[in-house]
Phi, psi and omega in degrees: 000153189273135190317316195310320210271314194280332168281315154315327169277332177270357194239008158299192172139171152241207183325296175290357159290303158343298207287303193324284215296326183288302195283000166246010170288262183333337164281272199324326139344285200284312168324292191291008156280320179274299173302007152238353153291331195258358168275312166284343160318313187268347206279348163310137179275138164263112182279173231260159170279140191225168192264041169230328194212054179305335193260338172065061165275191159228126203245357158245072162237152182272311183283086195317349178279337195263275213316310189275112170301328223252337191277290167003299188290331163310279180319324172321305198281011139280342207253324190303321190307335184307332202279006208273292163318311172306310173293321151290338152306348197260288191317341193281297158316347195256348188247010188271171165078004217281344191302315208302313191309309184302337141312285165344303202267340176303301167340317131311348185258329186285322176262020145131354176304145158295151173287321192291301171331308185287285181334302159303337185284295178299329171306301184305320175312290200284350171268332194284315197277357162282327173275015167248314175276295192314349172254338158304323205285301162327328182290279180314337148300267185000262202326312195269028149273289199270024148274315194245023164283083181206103176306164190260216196281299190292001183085014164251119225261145174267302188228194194287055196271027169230020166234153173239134157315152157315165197269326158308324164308324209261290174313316152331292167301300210272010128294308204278325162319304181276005183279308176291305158338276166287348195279289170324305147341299195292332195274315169327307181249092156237314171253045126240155201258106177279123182223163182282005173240018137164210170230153211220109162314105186283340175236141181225128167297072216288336185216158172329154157293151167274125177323353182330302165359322173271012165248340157310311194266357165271353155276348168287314187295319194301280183345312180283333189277019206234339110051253180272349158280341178270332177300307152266316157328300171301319199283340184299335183251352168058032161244132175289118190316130172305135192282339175286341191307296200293334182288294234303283216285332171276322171297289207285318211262310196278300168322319195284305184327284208279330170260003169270349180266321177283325183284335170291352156319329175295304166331312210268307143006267157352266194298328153356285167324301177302299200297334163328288172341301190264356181248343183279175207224343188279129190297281175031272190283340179299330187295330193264312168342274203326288175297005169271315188283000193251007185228357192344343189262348191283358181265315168309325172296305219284318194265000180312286205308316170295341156251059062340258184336272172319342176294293179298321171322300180290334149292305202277332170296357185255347179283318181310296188307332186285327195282334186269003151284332197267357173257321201290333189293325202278318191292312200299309193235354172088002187239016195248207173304073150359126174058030178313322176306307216268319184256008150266346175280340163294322156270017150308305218280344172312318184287320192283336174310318180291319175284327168281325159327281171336309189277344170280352190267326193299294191295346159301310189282329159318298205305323201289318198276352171278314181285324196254083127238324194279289168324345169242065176306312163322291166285358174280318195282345166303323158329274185311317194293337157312328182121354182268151185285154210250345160292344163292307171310317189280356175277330178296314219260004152264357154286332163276358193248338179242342181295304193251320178321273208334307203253338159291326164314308161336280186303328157299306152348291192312276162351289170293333175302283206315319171307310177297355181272303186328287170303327174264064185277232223231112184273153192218158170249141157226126178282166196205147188233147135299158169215126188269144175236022178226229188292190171270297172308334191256008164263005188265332232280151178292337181278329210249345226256002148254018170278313189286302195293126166226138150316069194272165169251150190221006151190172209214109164247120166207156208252135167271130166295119171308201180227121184286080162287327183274339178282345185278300176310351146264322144318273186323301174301301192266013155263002151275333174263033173233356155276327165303305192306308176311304159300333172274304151339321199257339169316311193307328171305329188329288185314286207284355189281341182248021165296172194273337182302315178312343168303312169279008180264140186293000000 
């Protein structure tokens, strides 16, 4: 088959293929808006010290997060944090429309396509609408450099509009996005099998998920607590800890954390399921039983981004507690966190980061909560045709939607504190004395007076980090009610997903 041909076949569809093709355009936007933003953050020159600028600020910046090299990496890596939600909003889009598309594609096998053919037709579709938002996304970073190249009184810039990533760096993205993108595609369908009379899953699950999930996340909390015991050790040998370790272990430790929390929703999904199953008595919840065990991973799809998003919300509300423990240790003895003020207003922009997240997570759960209403279209109207009531079926299918929320949410909450407590402990001031342990004289003579001398500690200040109950408890609350909010939207599909017509559909 011909490149030409394969690209005409991936770009075919009907509507809801559009919209699929619009809506992984547009995540892929937000991606490469976000990796080039946290790319030119880092892409600042740290100027060289001078007896005027000993700290190698870069001081024609407004933005204390930009002006300080050491605060910089932070910032990347918040901005990086973004694509976490975006990439799973991609991942959400990339499943609407999928039966009519499995139709589509059988219809190719029929007419003479290779499975490996159906395959590339679906690999290109999601890379061509990726390399289409990746390159919108790029328009719109340019275009918003030169709206916010506009120096202040004093000649200093809000954000970083006179530096660019390398060109190599620059090609890296607006490639590596729609690369990963489709590479993902491929990966997705490695175990299906395109036949000309639809596509057939090669594999099935024969039994429940297993709690494992929980050992990623108790290796993630370990990675983090391990931390400031690997931090002393090396200062105990007066040697510097290898620079690759501690990012290894907050990188390796956040990640491990965050996919033990998503993937454990299939579980919790699952026992959901089960206890429904044996104790509720309402057809409602029996319905939501039935499909949380016969579907247990659609709770890991449909809710990653959003505890991804509540995860990080909750390290940060538990780091807010350390900084406002760590100015109250600094008032009390003069000896604590230097500039406290400046890093709780820095973690407002954490927060607002976190929210814009929430909202990108929100719209993954529209997306999510349309396609399986509409992909089990058939049988909700075999329902309704039975005689069950379409407030059941919307009774239902919010007992599927909050029955595994509720105790994942939790359990992400929980995580992110922990991780931040893990890393973030309990800050302290502590004084140390000499102490002599002989004569006076033989502690003056400079020959004798480190033989005599001990170090004592002679006192201990420590401020406890509160447990931030009311930001979490906004966090939880607004991530049920944008799955409540969300679940009402997929209602609205409801009616027509459950016309009589829908009987015929294939």
């Amino acid at each position: 088959m011909r490149p030409a041909t394969l690209a005409r076949l991936a770009l075919a569809g009907t509507r809801t293929d559009t919209v699929r093709v619009v809506l992984t355009a547009i995540s892929a936007a937000l991606a490469a808006l976000a990796a080039l933003a946290a790319l030119t953050v880092l892409a600042i020159p740290t100027p060289p010290a001078t007896d005027d600028n000993a700290n190698r600020w870069s001081q024609h910046y407004s933005n204390p997060l930009l002006v300080e090299p050491g605060l910089r990496g932070g910032t990347a890596f918040a901005l990086l944090l973004l694509m976490i939600p975006v990439l799973a909003l991609a991942g959400q889009c990339a499943r609407l429309g999928a039966p009519a598309r499995d139709r589509r594609l059988a219809a190719f096998r029929l007419a003479g396509a290779t499975p490996g053919q159906v395959t590339w037709i679906a690999v290109l579709e999601t890379g061509l609408a990726s390399l289409l938002g990746t390159l919108a996304g790029a328009s719109v970073h340019f275009a918003g450099r030169e709206l916010w190249d506009r120096p202040d009184a004093q000649g200093r810039l809000a954000l970083p509009t006179d530096v660019l990533p390398t060109p190599g760096v620059l090609a890296a993205v607006l490639a590596g996005l729609p690369v990963v993108a489709a590479l993902a595609t491929a990966l997705m369908l490695r175990r299906v099998s395109t036949t000309p009379f639809g596509v057939l899953r090669t594999r099935r699950r024969e039994r429940g998920p297993r709690p494992w999930a929980g050992v990623l996340i108790v290796a993630g909390l370990a990675a983090f607590a391990a931390v400031e015991p690997v931090a002393r050790f090396y200062d105990r040998r007066d040697a510097d800890a290898p620079l690759w370790l501690v990012p290894m272990l907050l990188v390796a430790g956040g990640l491990a954390a965050m996919i033990g929390v998503v993937v454990g929703t299939g579980w919790i999904s699952w026992t959901a399921g089960r206890l429904l199953h044996r104790y509720a008595r309402g057809p409602a919840a029996l319905l939501a039983a039935r499909r949380l065990t016969a579907d247990p991973w659609a709770g890991s799809r449909t809710f990653a981004a959003l505890l991804a998003a509540v995860l990080l919300g909750a390290g940060a509300a538990g780091l807010r507690e350390y900084f406002v423990a760590a100015g109250e240790l600094s008032r009390r003895t003069g000896a604590g966190l230097a500039g406290g003020d400046f890093y709780l207003r820095t973690m407002d922009l954490v927060d607002l980061a976190v929210a814009v997240a929430m909202l990108v997570a929100a719209g993954g759960l529209v997306v999510a909560v349309v396609e399986g209403i509409t992909a089990r279209r058939r049988a909700y109207a075999a329902l309704v045709a039975t005689g069950v009531p379409r407030p059941t079926l919307g009774r239902s299918i919010a007992w599927q939607s909050l029955a595994p929320a509720v105790p994942a949410v939790a359990v992400a909450l929980a995580v992110g504190l922990l991780l931040a407590r893990g890393l973030f402990r309990t800050p302290r001031s502590i004084d140390y004395d000499e102490v002599c342990v002989a004569t006076a004289q033989l502690c003056a003579d400079p020959a004798t007076r480190s033989r005599y001398t001990r170090v004592v500690e002679t006192s201990e200040v420590t401020v406890a980090p509160d447990v931030p109950l009311g930001q979490l408890a906004m966090l939880g609350a607004g991530a049920l009610a944008a799955v409540l909010v969300t679940v009402g939207v997929g209602l609205l599909f409801l009616r027509a997903s459950t016309a009589v017509e829908e009987l015929r559909t294939t």
